[in-house]
TIDO-787684 format. One record per residue (C-alpha): residue in one letter; x, y, z. Coordinates in steps of 0.05 Angstrom, whole numbers, plus 5000, padded with zeros to 4 digits. Layout:
% residues N
AXYZ;...
% end
This chain:
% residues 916
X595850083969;X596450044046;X600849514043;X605349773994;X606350354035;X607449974095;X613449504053;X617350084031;X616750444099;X620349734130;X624849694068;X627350474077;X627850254151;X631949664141;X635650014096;X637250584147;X639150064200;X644149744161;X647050414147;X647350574217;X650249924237;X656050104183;X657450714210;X658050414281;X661549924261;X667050434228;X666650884292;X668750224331;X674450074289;X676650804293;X676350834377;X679450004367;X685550274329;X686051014375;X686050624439;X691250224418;X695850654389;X695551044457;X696350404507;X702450304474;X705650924463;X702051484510;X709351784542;X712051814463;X705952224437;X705652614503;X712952864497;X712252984428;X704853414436;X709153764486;X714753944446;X711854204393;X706354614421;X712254794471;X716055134416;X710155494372;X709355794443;X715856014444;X716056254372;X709856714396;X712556974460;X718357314403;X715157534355;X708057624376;X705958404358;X699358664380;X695959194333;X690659614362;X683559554341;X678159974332;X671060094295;X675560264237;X677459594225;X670759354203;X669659774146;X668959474077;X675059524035;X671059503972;X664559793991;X660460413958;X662760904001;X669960804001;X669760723929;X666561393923;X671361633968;X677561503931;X673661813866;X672562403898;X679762443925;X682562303857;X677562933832;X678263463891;X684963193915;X688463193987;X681763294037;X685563474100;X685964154102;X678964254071;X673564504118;X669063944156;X664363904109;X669063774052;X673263234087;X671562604072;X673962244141;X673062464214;X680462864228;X682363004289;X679163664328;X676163904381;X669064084393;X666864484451;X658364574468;X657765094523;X652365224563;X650465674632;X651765374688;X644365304726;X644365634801;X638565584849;X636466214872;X630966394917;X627465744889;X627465834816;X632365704760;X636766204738;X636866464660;X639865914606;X640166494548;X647766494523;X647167214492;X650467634548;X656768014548;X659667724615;X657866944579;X661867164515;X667367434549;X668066744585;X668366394520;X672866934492;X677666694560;X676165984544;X678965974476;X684866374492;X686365824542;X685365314483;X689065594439;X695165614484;X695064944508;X701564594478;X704463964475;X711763744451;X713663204402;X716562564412;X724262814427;X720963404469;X725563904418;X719464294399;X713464454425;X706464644386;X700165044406;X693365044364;X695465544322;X702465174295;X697964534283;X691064824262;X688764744191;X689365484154;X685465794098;X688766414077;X694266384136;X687966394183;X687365774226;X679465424206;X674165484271;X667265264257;X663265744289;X668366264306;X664666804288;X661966844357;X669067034375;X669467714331;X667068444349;X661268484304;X658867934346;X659768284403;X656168934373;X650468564348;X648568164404;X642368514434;X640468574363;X642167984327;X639467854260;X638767164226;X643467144166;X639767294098;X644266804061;X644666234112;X650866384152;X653766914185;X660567154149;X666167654175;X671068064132;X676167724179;X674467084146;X670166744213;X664366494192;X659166074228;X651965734213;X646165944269;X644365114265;X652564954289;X653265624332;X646165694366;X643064914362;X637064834339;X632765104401;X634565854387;X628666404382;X627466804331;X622567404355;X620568064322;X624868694342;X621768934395;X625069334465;X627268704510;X632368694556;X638468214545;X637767774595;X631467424609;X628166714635;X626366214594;X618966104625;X617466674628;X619166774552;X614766244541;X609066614576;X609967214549;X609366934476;X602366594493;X599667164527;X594167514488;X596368224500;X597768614441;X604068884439;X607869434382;X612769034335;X615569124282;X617368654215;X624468574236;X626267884263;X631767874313;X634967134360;X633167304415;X634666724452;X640966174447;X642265594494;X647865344469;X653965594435;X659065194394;X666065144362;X670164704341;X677964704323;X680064344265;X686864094263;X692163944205;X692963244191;X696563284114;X702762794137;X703062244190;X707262714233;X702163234239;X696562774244;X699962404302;X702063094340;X694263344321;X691662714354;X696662824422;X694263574429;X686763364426;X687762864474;X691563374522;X685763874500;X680363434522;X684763204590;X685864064601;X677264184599;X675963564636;X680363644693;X683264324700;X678864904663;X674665194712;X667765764697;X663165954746;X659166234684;X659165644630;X659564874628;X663864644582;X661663954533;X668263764503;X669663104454;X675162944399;X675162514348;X678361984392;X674062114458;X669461564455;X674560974426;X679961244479;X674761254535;X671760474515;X678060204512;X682460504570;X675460184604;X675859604579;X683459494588;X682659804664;X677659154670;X681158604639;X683958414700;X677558264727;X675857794669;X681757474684;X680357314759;X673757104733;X677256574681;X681456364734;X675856224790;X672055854735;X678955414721;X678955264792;X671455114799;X672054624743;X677954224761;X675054234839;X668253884813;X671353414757;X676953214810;X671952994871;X667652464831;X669651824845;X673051594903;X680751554927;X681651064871;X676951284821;X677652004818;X681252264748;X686352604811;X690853094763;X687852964698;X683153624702;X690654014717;X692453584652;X686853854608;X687754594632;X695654494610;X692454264549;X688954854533;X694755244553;X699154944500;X694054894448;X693555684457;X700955864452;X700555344389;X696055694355;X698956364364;X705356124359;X703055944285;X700056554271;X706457004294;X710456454253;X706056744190;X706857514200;X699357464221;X698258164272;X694757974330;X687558424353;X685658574422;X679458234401;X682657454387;X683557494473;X675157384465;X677256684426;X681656454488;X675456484533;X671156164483;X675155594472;X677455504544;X669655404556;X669654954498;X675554514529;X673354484597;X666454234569;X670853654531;X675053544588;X669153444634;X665552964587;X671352514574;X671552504653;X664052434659;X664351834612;X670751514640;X666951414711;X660351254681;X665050724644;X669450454699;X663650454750;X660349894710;X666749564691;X668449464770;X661049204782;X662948634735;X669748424775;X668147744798;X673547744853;X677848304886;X684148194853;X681248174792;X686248594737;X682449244705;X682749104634;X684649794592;X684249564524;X675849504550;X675550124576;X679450704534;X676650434468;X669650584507;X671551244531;X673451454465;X668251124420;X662651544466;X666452224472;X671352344407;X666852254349;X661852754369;X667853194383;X670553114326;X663553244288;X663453944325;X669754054315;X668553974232;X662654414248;X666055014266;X670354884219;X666254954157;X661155474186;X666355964202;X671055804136;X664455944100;X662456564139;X669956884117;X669556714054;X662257004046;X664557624096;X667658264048;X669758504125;X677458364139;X675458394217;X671757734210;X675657344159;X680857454210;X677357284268;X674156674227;X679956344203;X683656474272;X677756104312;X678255504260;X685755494266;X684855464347;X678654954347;X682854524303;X688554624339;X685054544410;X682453844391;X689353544361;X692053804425;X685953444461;X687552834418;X694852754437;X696753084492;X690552954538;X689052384513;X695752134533;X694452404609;X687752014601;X691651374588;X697551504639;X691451644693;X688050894672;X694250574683;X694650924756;X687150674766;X689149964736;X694749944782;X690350154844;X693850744862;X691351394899;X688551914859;X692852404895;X698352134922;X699751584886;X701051094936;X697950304927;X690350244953;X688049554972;X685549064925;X679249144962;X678449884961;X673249984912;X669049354934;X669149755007;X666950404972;X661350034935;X658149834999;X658750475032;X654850764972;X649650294968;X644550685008;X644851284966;X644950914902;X638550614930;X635751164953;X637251614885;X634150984844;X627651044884;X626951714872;X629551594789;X623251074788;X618251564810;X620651934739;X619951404697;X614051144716;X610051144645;X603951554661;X599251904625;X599852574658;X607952464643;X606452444569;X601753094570;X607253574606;X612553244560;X608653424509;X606654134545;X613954304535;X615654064473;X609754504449;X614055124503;X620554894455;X616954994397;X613355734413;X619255994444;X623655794381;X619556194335;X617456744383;X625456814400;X626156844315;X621957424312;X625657714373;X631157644342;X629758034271;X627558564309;X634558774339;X637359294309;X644259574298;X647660174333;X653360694322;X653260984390;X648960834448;X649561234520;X651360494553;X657960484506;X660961014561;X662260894638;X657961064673;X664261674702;X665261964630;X659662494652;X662663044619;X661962564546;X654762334566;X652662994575;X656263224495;X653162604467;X646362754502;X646763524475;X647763264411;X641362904411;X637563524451;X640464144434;X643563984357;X638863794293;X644763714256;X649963124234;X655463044182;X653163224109;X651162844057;X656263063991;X652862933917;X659963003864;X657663183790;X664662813765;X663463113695;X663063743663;X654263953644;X651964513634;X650664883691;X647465563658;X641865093635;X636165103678;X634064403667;X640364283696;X639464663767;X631664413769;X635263683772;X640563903830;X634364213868;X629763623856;X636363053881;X636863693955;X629463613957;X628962853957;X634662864005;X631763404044;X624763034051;X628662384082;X626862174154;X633262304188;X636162894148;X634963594148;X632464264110;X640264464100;X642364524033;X649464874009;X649164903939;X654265373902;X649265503848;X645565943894;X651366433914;X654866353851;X654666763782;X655366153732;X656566623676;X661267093716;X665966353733;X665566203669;X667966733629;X671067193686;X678567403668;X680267393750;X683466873791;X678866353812;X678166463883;X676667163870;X670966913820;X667066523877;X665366683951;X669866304002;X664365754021;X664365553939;X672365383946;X673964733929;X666264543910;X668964653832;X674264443791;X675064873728;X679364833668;X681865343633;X681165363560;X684265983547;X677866523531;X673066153581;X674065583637;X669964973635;X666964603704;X669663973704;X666363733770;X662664073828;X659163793884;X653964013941;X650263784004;X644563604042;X645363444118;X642862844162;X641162894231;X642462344264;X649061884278;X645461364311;X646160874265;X640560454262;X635360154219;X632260834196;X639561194187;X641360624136;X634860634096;X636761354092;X642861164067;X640560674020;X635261163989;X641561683978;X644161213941;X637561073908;X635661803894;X642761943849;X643261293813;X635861433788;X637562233774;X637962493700;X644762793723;X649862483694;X654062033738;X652262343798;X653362003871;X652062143946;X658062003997;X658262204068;X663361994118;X658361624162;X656561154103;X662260764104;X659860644171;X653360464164;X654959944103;X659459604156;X652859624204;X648359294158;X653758864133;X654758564213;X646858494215;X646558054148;X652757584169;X649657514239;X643657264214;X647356784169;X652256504221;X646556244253;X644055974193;X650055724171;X650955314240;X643755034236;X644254764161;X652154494177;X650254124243;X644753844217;X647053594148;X653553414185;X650353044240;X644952644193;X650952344146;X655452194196;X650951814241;X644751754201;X639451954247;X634552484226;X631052474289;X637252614331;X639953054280;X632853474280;X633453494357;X640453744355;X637854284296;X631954564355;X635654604411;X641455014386;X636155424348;X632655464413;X639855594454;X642156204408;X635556524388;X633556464462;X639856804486;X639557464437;X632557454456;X633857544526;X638758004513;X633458444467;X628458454516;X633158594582;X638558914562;X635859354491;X640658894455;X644159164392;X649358974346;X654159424339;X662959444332;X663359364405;X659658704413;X659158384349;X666057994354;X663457654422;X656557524384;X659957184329;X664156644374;X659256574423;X654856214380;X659055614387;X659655564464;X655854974474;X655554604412;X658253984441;X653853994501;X647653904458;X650653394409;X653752984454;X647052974509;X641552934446;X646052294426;X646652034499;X639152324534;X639651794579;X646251834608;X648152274671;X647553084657;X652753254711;X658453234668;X654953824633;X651154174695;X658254164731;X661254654675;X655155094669;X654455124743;X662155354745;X661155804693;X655056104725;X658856154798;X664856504771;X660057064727;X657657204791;X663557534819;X662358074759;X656158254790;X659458434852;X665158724813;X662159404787;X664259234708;X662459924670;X665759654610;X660159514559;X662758864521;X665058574593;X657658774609;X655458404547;X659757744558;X657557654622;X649857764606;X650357274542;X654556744582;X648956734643;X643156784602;X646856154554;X648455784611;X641255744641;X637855644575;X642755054559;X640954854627;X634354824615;X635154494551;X638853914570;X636253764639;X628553834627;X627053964551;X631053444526;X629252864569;X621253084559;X622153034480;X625452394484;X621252074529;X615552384481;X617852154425;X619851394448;X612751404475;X610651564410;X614551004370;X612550484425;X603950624400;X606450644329;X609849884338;X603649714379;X599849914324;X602949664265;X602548934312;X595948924317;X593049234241;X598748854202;X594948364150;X597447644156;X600147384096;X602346784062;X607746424058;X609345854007;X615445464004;X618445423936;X620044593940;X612944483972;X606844293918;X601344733919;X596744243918;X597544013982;X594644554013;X599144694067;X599745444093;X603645714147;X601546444171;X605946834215;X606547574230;X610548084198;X613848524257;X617149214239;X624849184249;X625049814313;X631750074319;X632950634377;X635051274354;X640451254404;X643850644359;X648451084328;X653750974382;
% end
């Protein structure tokens, strides 16, 4: 049984070898017929690389167009939430000049917290309590000031204050909250009473909820004789005491920190929405910079405030990522260009490659502008990417030229002996372009996979872009390098300088050889002491590989446990103090966050009481949620069904003005019949993470299992948070995707599954590693701001690890020299104080990348291979010494004479390296 087992191991062996030696064979025919289409013909295809890429350059430097980008642009076309959306449109029609918590987008307006300014006096803080008449008449100042800040359109013919662009209910322009801002306010503020129904209402028509008005750290106290003004501790104190003291039933706030409004603005056409967004943006700009109190701070933010704030950063910065691309350029051609000597030296061809790149980039967007394609801000992150990408190529091809030519010259039996090309190039190419073009096949099918899986426009964009410009970048590489590559071996063949051109002696590199001789000695001395086989060598290779392995699935569970974001404090500069401090007072001072609206989209019966115990039951189990809140607005409860019903009035006079637009009736001449309604719970957090979507998702749950018929939840953070979860999931599967395509890819086209397994762990270890790093120092989250530069990233240094597992043996400074450029240039950002977060995040991802790959390829690598050979040297040793012997008998020979001949059967070893 033994020996059976042993036959068809050598058969599947033999097997497996000859395949190998098939596909080497077709990989040498491949560089055979490359190299010799470019020794003859490397000016033709060089001028004709350039004209072409030359004019899809052109054609985008005329019709390029650049459309802005923001968090928008993610959001699922077809997801739940926008198709609720549109439903509920299509039922309650045009939302824009609805109040907040009818609208079904976030319109442009401006909220404004206010607080007391804090004073130090004699030692101890001053009083934070809002309720005083000189603090009100401040914010009575303040929003005259608002209100009469104007802007003027386009053709400055007109100008516009709050009032001509505020949203109006009744010819009365819609402030949340502004019933801090009438007289009965002002009457009732030593004695304030909590509203019976909820929320406080004016016969003027202001309104306001104590939640939105007060926050949610307001006291409620019984009546009892206080003075107005009063400190905080020793409010505290006084309720602990243990005095008794005479009250009475009455309740009475006592005690705000906060107050709030917020302005709404008219958005119903494009013109008013784009003169609604210029007056919030002079709004903000007016209580930022010029509105001065010596009574109140003033918390303003817009609908725009963070997205205008990231990106004027980020644009404000760009420059600096520039200088950083450009130092890296220069770092890069500077090391590629000094190995070798005078003769040796690839001279210009570093230049060559970063032309390359440069026309393989106006190429590809030269196509795209040729196609009507718009160009994002975010496709500038795929010019960095790939220029990594190329330089990484470009210093390979270099690395493997002088590994190449370096062993040719050793074989030169005389001085004047001619440099044979057709030897070299087909070498050069046979050991760089096939695992370039495997990567290159890579990208392309994870990321054509990942848009066609994606329901996100933002990354079927981006996708398809990135495999346009990897394909793009290599035919580019292909030709018009390539063709420098071949026009710099004839300068070598020809024994010119690198630089100058002029002739060298024939001599020159026989003189250079001996002038090296004592290093190369000395460096192979100190290369022996390394590969001396030892036994301690094999435990700390295998010490590491065991390192490779824990980290791998220690960085997996690192990496599951990011989560996703909204908004995050490290989003703003660190300057935007005045929109740290809003967002922080949201958290703090606010329990409340955009509500969550459940639309009844057919007519029930809503005088049944089976009916109102579901409605109540759906607001409790939305109530009883993690992240929302004890708000409820439900019309039922202010509302006389009967009385809308069968009243004989106008509608609006049958319901009470928060009820407007929460039902659509129809009349049927004697009675009216509610065709649809709606009403709301209330989250409390817009953080957007793990816990806000299961909230989400058990919404969702909650009304598809209700008995009410057809019901659904829709809130205009849920459109959001779909897009969240949906950047999570395709994360995840890029990553997977890349694993299962390199490998697969890698296994048929060089049939090695021990190479091809190698190549699977270290880019598992390279990305996992890096987003684990980024977890850990750095509270790593995906989010719209760096989930673009996640996606691409993944890709950095794909060839690096396929091209070094195939060639462990070979020289590693072709790779170190890019990553130590890479590492030298991202170190000018640290000096540079970068407050923009994505810059932040591309230069964390990039250094912590760099040293992993380091790592990877310069001691993990080598300790696995070495393992691993060590390995397959005892298994031959083995297999020598147990193999049975065995007889055999020639066919022509009689049996009866006897004669046997007994030899050993030895197992056919092939290196895994054989592939190339």
């Amino acid at each position: 049984m033994k020996d059976s087992s042993i036959k068809r191991t050598n058969r599947i062996q033999m097997r497996m070898n000859s395949f190998q030696e098939m596909s080497n064979t077709r990989w040498k025919q491949f560089s055979n017929i490359y190299a010799n289409l470019l020794l003859h013909f490397p000016w033709s295809i060089l001028v004709l690389s350039l004209l072409i890429t030359i004019g899809l350059t052109s054609c985008f430097l005329f019709l390029f167009q650049i459309r802005p980008f923001d968090q928008n642009d993610f959001l699922i076309p077809q997801s739940t939430a926008r198709r609720n959306a549109l439903h509920i449109q299509s039922i309650f029609g045009n939302d824009t000049e609805l109040r907040m918590h009818q609208q079904l987008n976030l319109y442009p307006g401006l909220d404004i917290i206010m607080k007391r300014k804090l004073v130090i006096k004699d030692g101890n803080w001053n009083q934070t309590n809002m309720l005083r008449h000189d603090i009100l008449q401040e914010i009575h100042e303040l929003n005259r000031q608002v209100q009469s800040i104007r802007i003027s359109n386009e053709n400055h013919s007109k100008e516009y204050n709050y009032s001509s662009l505020c949203t109006k209910i009744n010819g009365a322009c819609i402030i949340d909250g502004n019933y801090i801002l009438t007289e009965k306010f002002r009457q009732d503020l030593s004695h304030l009473l909590p509203p019976k129904s909820g929320y406080y209402f004016d016969a003027s028509g202001a309104n306001g909820i104590p939640e939105f008005m007060f926050g949610k750290n307001y006291h409620v106290t019984n009546s009892i004789p206080t003075t107005v003004d009063y400190d905080e501790d020793e409010y505290n104190e006084h309720n602990n005491s243990q005095s008794t003291i005479e009250t009475t039933s009455e309740k009475i706030i006592s005690y705000v920190p906060v107050f709030r409004l917020r302005y709404t603005l008219n958005t119903s056409t494009a013109e008013m929405r784009q003169l609604a967004m210029r007056w919030e943006r002079e709004a903000l700009h007016y209580l930022n910079n010029e509105y001065q109190s010596l009574l109140i701070e003033v918390l303003p933010s817009t609908s725009k405030a963070i997205t205008d704030t990231i990106v004027q950063r980020a644009h404000e910065e760009g420059l600096y990522m520039s200088i950083m691309i450009v130092i890296f350029l220069i770092l890069v051609c500077f090391f590629i260009t000094i190995q070798g000597n005078l003769h040796t030296s690839v001279g210009y061809l570093s230049l060559c490659g970063i032309l390359s790149f440069a026309l393989s980039t106006g190429a590809t967007f030269g196509i795209l502008a040729i196609c009507q394609i718009q160009i994002i801000e975010p496709m500038a992150l795929l010019v960095f990417i790939v220029a990594i990408i190329d330089c990484m190529r470009i210093s390979i091809v270099c690395g493997e030229y002088h590994r190449l030519i370096k062993d040719y010259l050793r074989t030169l039996t005389a001085p004047s002996s001619e440099i044979d090309l057709s030897k070299i190039l087909p070498s050069i190419i046979e050991s760089t372009h096939p695992y370039f073009m495997i990567s290159t096949l890579i990208i392309t099918l994870v990321y054509s996979i990942l848009s066609l899986l994606s329901p996100m426009i933002t990354t079927l964009l981006i996708c398809l872009t990135l495999v346009l410009y990897i394909f793009v970048n290599y035919l580019v590489h292909a030709t018009f390098f390539s063709s420098c590559l071949v026009i710099t071996l004839k300068r070598v063949a020809s024994r010119r300088h690198c630089l100058f051109c002029f002739r060298l002696s024939n001599d020159y590199h026989t003189k250079s050889k001996k002038q090296c001789t004592k290093f190369r000695l000395l460096k192979e001395k100190i290369s022996s002491l390394f590969i001396k086989d030892s036994i301690l060598k094999k435990f700390f290779s295998a010490i590491l590989c065991l390192i490779l392995i824990i980290s791998i699935i220690s960085s997996i569970w690192f990496c599951l446990s990011i989560d996703t974001r909204l908004f995050d404090d490290k989003f703003l500069p660190r300057e935007s103090t005045s929109l740290r401090s809003y967002m922080k007072s949201q958290i703090d001072d606010f329990n409340i966050g955009p509500v969550v609206m459940f639309v009844i989209p057919e007519t029930i019966n809503y005088e049944d009481e089976h009916a109102k115990s579901m409605i109540n039951s759906l607001l409790k189990q939305c109530q009883n949620e993690l992240r929302t809140n004890n708000f409820k607005l439900l019309w039922l409860d202010h509302e006389n069904v009967s009385y809308v019903i069968n009243g004989k009035e106008s509608l609006e006079y049958r319901i009470t003005p928060f009820s407007q637009n929460d039902l659509i009736l129809f009349d049927q001449g004697n009675h009216s019949v509610i065709t649809a309604s709606r009403f709301y719970c209330q989250l409390i957090s817009i953080k957007g993470d793990r816990e806000d979507i299961r909230t989400m998702n058990n919404i969702y749950t909650f009304a598809d299992q209700s008995s009410i018929p057809s019901v659904f939840p829709y809130s205009l953070l849920f459109s959001t948070y779909e897009a969240l979860e949906q950047i999570r999931i395709e994360m995840y599967l890029l990553i997977l995707l890349l694993i299962i395509c390199t490998f697969i890819s890698t296994f048929i086209l060089f049939l090695s599954f021990q190479v091809s397994l190698f190549i699977l762990a270290h880019i598992l270890a390279l990305l996992t590693g890096t987003l684990t790093c980024l977890y850990l120092f750095h509270n790593l989250t995906f989010n719209f701001a760096n989930i673009l530069w996640l996606f691409v990233v993944s890709i950095l240094f794909l060839d690096t690890l396929i091209h070094s597992c195939y060639k462990p043996l070979n020289s590693k400074w072709k790779y170190n020299r890019i990553l130590l450029s890479l590492v030298l240039s991202l170190l000018i950002l640290y000096f540079i104080p970068i407050q923009a977060y994505v810059f932040q995040t591309i230069r964390n991802s990039l250094i912590y990348q760099s040293i992993i790959c380091f790592i990877l390829i310069n001691v993990i690598l080598p300790s696995c291979n070495y393992l691993f050979q060590s390995l397959n040297r005892n298994d031959e040793q083995m297999q020598k010494i147990q193999q049975p012997m065995i007889t055999i008998i020639d066919g022509n020979q009689s049996l009866t004479n006897g004669m046997e001949i007994k030899t050993d059967i030895y197992e056919i070893h092939t290196d895994r390296k054989s592939s190339i």
